[in-house]
N, CA, C and O atoms as a GROMACS GRO file, in nm:
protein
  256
    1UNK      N    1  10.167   3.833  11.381
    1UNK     CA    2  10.032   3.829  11.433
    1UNK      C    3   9.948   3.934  11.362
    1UNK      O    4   9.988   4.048  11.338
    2UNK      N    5   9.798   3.873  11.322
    2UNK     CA    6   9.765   3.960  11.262
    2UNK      C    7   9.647   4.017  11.336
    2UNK      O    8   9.600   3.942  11.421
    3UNK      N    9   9.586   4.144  11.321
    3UNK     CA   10   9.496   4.232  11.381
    3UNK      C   11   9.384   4.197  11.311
    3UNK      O   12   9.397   4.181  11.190
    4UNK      N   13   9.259   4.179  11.369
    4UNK     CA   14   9.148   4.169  11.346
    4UNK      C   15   9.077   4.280  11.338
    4UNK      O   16   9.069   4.313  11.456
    5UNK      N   17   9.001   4.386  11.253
    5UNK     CA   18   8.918   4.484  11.254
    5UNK      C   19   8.800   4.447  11.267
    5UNK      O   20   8.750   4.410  11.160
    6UNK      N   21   8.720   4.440  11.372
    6UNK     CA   22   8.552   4.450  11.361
    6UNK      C   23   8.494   4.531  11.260
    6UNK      O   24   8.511   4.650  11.284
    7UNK      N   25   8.446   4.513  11.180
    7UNK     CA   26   8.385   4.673  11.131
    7UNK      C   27   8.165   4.617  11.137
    7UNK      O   28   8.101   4.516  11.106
    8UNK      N   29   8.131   4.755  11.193
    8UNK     CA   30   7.961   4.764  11.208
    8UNK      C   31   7.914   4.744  11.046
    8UNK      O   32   7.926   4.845  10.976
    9UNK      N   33   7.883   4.670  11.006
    9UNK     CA   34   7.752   4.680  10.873
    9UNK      C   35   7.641   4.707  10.916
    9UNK      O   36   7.572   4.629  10.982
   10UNK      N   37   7.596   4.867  10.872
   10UNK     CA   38   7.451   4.937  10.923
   10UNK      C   39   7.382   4.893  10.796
   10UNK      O   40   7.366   4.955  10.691
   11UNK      N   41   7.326   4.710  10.848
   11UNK     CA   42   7.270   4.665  10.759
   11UNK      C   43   7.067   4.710  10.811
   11UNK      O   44   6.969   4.724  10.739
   12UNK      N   45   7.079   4.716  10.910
   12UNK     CA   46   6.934   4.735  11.003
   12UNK      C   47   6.889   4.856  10.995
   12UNK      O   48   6.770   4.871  11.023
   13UNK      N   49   6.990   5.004  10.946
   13UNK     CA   50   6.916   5.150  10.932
   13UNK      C   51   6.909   5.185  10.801
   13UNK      O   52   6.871   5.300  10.775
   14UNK      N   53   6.949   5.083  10.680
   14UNK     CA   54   7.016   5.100  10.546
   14UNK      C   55   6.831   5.096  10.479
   14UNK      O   56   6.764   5.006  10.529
   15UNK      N   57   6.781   5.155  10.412
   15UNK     CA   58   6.661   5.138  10.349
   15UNK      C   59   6.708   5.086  10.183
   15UNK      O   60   6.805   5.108  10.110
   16UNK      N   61   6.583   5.007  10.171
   16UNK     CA   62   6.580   4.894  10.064
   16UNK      C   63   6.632   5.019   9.920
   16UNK      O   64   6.610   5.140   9.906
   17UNK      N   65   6.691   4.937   9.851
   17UNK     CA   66   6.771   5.032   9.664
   17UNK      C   67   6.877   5.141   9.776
   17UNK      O   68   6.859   5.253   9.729
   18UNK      N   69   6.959   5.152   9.877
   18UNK     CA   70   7.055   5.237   9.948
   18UNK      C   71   7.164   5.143   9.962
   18UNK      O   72   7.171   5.025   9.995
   19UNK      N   73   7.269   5.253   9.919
   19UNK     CA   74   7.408   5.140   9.986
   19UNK      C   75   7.488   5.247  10.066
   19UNK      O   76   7.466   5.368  10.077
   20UNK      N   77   7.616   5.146  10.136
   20UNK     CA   78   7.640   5.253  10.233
   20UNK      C   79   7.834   5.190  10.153
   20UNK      O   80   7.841   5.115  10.056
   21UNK      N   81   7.940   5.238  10.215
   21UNK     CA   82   8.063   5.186  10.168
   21UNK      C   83   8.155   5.152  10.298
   21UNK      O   84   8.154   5.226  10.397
   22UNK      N   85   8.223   5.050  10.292
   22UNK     CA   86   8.322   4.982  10.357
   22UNK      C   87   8.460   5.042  10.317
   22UNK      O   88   8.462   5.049  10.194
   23UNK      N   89   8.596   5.095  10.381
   23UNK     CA   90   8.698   5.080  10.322
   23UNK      C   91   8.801   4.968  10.373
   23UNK      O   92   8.798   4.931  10.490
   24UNK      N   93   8.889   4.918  10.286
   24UNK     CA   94   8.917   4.790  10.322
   24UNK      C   95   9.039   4.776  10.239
   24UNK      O   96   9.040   4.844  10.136
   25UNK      N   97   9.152   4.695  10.266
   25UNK     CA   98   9.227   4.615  10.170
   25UNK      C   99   9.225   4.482  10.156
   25UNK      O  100   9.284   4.410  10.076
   26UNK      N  101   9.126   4.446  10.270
   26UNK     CA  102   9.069   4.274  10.240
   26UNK      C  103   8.972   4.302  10.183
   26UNK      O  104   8.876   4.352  10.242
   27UNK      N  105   8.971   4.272  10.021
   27UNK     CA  106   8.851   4.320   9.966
   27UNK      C  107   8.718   4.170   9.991
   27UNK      O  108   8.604   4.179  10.035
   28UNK      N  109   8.794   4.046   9.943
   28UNK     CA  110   8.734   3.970   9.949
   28UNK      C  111   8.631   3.970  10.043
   28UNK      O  112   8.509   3.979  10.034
   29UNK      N  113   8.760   3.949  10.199
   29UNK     CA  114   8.739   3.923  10.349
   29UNK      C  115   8.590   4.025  10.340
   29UNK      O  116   8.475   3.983  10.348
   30UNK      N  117   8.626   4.140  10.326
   30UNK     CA  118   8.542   4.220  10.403
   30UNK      C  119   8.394   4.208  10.278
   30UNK      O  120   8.326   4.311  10.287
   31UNK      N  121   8.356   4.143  10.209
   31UNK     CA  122   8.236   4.152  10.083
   31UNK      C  123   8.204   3.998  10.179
   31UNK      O  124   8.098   3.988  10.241
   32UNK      N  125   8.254   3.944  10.180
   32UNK     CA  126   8.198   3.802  10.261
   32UNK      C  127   8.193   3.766  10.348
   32UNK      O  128   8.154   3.654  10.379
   33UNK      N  129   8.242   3.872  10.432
   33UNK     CA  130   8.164   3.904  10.591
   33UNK      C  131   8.001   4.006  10.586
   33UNK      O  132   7.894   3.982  10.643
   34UNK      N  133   8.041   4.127  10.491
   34UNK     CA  134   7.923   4.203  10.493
   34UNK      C  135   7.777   4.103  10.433
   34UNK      O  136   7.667   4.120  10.485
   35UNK      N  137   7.796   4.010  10.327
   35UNK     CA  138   7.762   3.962  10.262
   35UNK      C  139   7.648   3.861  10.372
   35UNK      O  140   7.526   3.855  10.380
   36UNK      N  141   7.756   3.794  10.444
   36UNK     CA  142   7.687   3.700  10.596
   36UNK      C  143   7.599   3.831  10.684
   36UNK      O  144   7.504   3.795  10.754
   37UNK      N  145   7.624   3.935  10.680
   37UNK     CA  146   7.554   4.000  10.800
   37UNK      C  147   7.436   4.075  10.701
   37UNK      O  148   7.349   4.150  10.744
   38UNK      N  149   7.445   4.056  10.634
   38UNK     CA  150   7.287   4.120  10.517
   38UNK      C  151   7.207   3.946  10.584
   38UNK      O  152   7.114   3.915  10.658
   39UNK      N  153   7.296   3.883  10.515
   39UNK     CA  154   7.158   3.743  10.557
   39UNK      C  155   7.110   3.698  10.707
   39UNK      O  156   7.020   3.618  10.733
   40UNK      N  157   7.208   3.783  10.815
   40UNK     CA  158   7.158   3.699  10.961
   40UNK      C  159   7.052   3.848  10.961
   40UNK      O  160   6.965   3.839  11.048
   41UNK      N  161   7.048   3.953  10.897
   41UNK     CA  162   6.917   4.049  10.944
   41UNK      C  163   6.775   3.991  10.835
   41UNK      O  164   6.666   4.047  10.842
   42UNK      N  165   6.807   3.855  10.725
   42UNK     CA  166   6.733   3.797  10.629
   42UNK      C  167   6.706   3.942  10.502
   42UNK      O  168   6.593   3.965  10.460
   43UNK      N  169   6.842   4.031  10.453
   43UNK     CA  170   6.790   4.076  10.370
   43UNK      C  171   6.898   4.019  10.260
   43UNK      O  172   7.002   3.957  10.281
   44UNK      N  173   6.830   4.068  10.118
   44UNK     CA  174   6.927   4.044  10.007
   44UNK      C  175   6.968   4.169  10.003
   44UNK      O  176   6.916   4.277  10.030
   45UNK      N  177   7.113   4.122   9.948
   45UNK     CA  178   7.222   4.230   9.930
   45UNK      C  179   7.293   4.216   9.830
   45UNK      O  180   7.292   4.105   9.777
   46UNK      N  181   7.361   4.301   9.784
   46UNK     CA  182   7.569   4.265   9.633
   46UNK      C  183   7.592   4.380   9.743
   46UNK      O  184   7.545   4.457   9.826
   47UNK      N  185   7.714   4.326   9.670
   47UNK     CA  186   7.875   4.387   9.680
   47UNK      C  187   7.944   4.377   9.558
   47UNK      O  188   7.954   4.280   9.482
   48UNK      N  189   8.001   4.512   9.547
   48UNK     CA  190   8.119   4.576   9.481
   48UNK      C  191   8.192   4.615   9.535
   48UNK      O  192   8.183   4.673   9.643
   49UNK      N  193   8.365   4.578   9.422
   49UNK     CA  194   8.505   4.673   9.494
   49UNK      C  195   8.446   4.804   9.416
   49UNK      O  196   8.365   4.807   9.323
   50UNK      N  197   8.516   4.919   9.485
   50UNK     CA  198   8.536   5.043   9.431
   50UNK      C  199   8.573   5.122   9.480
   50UNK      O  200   8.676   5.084   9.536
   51UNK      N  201   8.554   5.223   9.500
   51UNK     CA  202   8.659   5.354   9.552
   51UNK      C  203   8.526   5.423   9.613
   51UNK      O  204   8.411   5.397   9.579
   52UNK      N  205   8.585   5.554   9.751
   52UNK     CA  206   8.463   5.607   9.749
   52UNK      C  207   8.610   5.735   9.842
   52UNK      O  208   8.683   5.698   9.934
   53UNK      N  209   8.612   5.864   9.785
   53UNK     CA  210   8.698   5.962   9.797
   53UNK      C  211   8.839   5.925   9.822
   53UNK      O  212   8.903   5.962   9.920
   54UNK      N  213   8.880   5.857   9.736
   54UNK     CA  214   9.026   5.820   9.711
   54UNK      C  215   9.028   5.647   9.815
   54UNK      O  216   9.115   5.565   9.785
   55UNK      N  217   8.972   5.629   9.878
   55UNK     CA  218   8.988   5.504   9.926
   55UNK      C  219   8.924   5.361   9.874
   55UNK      O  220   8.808   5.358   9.832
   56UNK      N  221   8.985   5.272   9.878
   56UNK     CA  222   8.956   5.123   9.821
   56UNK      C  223   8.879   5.048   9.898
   56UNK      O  224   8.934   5.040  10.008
   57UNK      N  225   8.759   4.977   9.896
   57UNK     CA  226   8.670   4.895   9.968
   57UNK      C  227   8.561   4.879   9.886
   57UNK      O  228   8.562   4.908   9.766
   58UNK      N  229   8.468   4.835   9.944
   58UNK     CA  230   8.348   4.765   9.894
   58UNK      C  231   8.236   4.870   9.931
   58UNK      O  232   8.222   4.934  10.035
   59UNK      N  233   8.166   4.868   9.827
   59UNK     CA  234   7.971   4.929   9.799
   59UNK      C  235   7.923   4.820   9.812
   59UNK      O  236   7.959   4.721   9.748
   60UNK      N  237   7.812   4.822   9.917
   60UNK     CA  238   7.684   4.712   9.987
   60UNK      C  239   7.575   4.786   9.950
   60UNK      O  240   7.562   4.905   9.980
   61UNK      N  241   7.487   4.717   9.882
   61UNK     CA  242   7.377   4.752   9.814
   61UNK      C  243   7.261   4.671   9.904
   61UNK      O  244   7.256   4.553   9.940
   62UNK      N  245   7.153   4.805   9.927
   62UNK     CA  246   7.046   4.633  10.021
   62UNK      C  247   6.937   4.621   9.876
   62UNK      O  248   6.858   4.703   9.828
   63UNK      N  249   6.961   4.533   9.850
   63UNK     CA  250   6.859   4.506   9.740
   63UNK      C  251   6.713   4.489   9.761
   63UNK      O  252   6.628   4.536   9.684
   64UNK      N  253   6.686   4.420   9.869
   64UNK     CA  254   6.575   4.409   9.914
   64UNK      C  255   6.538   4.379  10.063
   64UNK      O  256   6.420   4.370  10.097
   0.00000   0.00000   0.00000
């Protein structure tokens, strides 16, 4: 059985050219969930894998 993590995307306090980072080993999972919650607040967003102090996950960029 597998565990489900909620995780918050502070897509609503994030100001436009700011990204914030996810850590994750579902890299996919977690870029195409954040990815859906940029569009239900109607903003554009990317995602990148990368690292952020030794840990693996995704950079969410609000583009606009």
């Amino acid at each position: 059985m597998t565990k489900k993590i909620k995780v918050h995307y502070p897509w609503s306090t994030t100001p436009p050219q700011r990204a914030f980072f996810v850590p994750s080993l579902k890299l996919k999972e977690t870029k195409e969930a954040g990815l859906k919650a940029a569009l239900h607040y109607g903003m554009i967003a990317k995602a990148d894998f990368g690292t952020n102090n030794g840990k693996l996950g995704v950079w969410f960029t609000r583009v606009r």
